[in-house]
C-alpha positions, 0 to 999 in steps of 0.5 A: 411774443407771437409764439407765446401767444399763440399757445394752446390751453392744452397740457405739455407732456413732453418736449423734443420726445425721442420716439422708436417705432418699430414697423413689422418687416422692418429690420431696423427701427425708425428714430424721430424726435417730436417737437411737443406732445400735449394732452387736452384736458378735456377730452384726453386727446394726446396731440402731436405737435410740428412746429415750422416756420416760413417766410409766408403764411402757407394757402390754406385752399388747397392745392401743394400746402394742403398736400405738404400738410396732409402728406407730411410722413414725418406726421404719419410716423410719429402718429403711428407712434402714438397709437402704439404708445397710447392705445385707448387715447384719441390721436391727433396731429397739428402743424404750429407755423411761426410766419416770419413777415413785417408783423409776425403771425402764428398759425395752427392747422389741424391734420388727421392720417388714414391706415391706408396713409399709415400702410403707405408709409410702412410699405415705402420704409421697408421697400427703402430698406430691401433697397439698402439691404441689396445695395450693401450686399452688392446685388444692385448698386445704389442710385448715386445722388450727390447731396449736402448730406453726403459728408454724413452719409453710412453710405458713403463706402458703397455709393458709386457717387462718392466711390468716383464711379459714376459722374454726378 
């Protein structure tokens, strides 16, 4: 009910929207899935919508929340998405928190990304990649985390960690 309430006036476009962004110097594309695309009716604005949940409403006076908000590269990729994809439209990002507490409540915010945000983001998945390119070519050997992820890890044959070569 508190969701359902809490929706905008805007105008769907799609739900769950699987995007490729293809970043110059990258080899490979990034795949992500956005949780809902509206349209404003009034102004044109397409908006990227995050949905998330938490057990507490996040502090909105800055500090980590803010960070995690403003910060989020999830956001950052699907806006450089869209700006490929709409390129005479406004962008803009919001972050739906569903705050599971006694009383539910559900609550918007507003966010924005910066080119220099946008670069960032582009420099560090191509510095991933060289990492992964020289891994799998046996020029550096790759950084042995163990991780609930491991089991469906592509790395997996390479990684000294799962190889039993470097203790976890």
């Amino acid at each position: 009910e508190v969701f359902i309430e809490g929706q905008s006036q805007n105008r769907p476009i799609e739900v769950e929207k699987i995007i490729r962004l293809d970043i110059e110097g990258l080899e490979v594309p990034l795949i992500g899935r956005i949780d809902l695309l509206e349209e404003d009716p009034y102004s044109g604005e397409i908006i990227i919508v995050d949905f998330k949940t938490a057990a507490a409403k996040p502090s909105l006076n800055g500090g980590e929340v803010i960070n995690d908000i403003d910060g989020n590269d999830q956001l950052t990729a699907y806006g450089m998405w869209a700006q490929k994809e709409f390129p005479d439209r406004m962008i803009g990002m919001r972050l739906d928190f569903l705050i599971k507490t006694k009383e539910p409540t559900y609550i918007k915010i507003k966010t924005s990304r910066s080119m220099a945000q946008e670069s960032a983001l582009a420099e560090s998945l191509r510095r991933t990649w060289n990492q992964i390119t020289m891994a799998r070519a046996g020029v550096i050997s790759p950084v042995a985390v163990r991780s609930f992820r491991c089991s469906g890890c592509g790395y997996r044959n390479i990684c000294p960690a799962q190889l039993g070569q470097i203790a976890a």
